[in-house]
Steps between C-alpha positions, in 0.01 A plus 500: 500500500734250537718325180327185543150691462634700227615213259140331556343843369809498233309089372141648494643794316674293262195286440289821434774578246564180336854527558621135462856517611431795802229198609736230515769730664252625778355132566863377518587774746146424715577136518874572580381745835252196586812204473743747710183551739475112512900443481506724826246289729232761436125457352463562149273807581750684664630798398899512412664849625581728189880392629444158421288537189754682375771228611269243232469777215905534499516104486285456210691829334813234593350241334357654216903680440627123531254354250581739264854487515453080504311555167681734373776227524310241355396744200129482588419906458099427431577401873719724577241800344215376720723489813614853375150622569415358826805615636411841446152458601647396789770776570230782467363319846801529670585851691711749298877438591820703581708613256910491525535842556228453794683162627848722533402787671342236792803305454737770548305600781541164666811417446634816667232418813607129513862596455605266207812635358623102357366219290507285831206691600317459190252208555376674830489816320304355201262327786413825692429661129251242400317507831497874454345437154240272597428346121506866400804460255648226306800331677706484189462857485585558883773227402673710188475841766675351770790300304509868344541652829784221600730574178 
């Protein structure tokens, strides 16, 4: 079952529940696959690849991080509490990521394979690590490992 088929069970189940906020989250999410479907020249009743409905969870996980800190700013926390709970509704969608002792054992790995031994090489080496990663770890935590490694 695809993500996109998954989050429409996740809005029936929520209804069945009465879960207000997982409802909202879930419709937001179902609406957001259909504009990316639309924003890509596709029909609306296509199916996004679990790649690319993962792409749209991770920007609404940005947006929700960047409304919170924006209201956290503008001392709004009842905003800030509501955003607090869609984000993690939102994160428990998204696939479990690497930790930093995971990210440094690849990293270590690659950096002797690509041959990096100076920060000149960094960007390209912090390019091949992310396309190793495929949206499997956080890039400021790939970021923190390889300025580590380049001390």
């Amino acid at each position: 079952m695809s993500i996109q088929q998954e989050m429409r069970n996740k809005v029936k189940e929520a209804m069945l529940a009465r879960d207000a906020l997982k409802l909202l989250v879930t419709r937001g999410l179902v609406s957001a696959f259909t504009n990316e479907l639309v924003a890509t020249s596709r029909m609306p009743q296509e199916e996004l690849t679990d790649d690319e409905a993962i792409a749209v969870i991770k920007r609404a996980v940005k947006q929700r991080k960047d409304s919170i800190d924006q209201f956290t700013k503008g001392n709004r926390l009842d905003l800030v509490a509501n955003e607090a709970a869609e984000l993690k509704i939102l994160e428990s969608f998204l696939p479990q990521m690497m930790s930093r002792e995971e990210i440094k054992k690849v990293a270590v790995a690659k950096k002797e394979e690509l041959n990096v031994t100076d920060k000149a090489g960094m960007g390209k080496f912090m390019g091949a690590l992310m396309k190793e990663f495929k949206g499997m770890a956080n890039g400021d935590d790939v970021k923190a490992v390889v300025e580590e490694l380049f001390k």
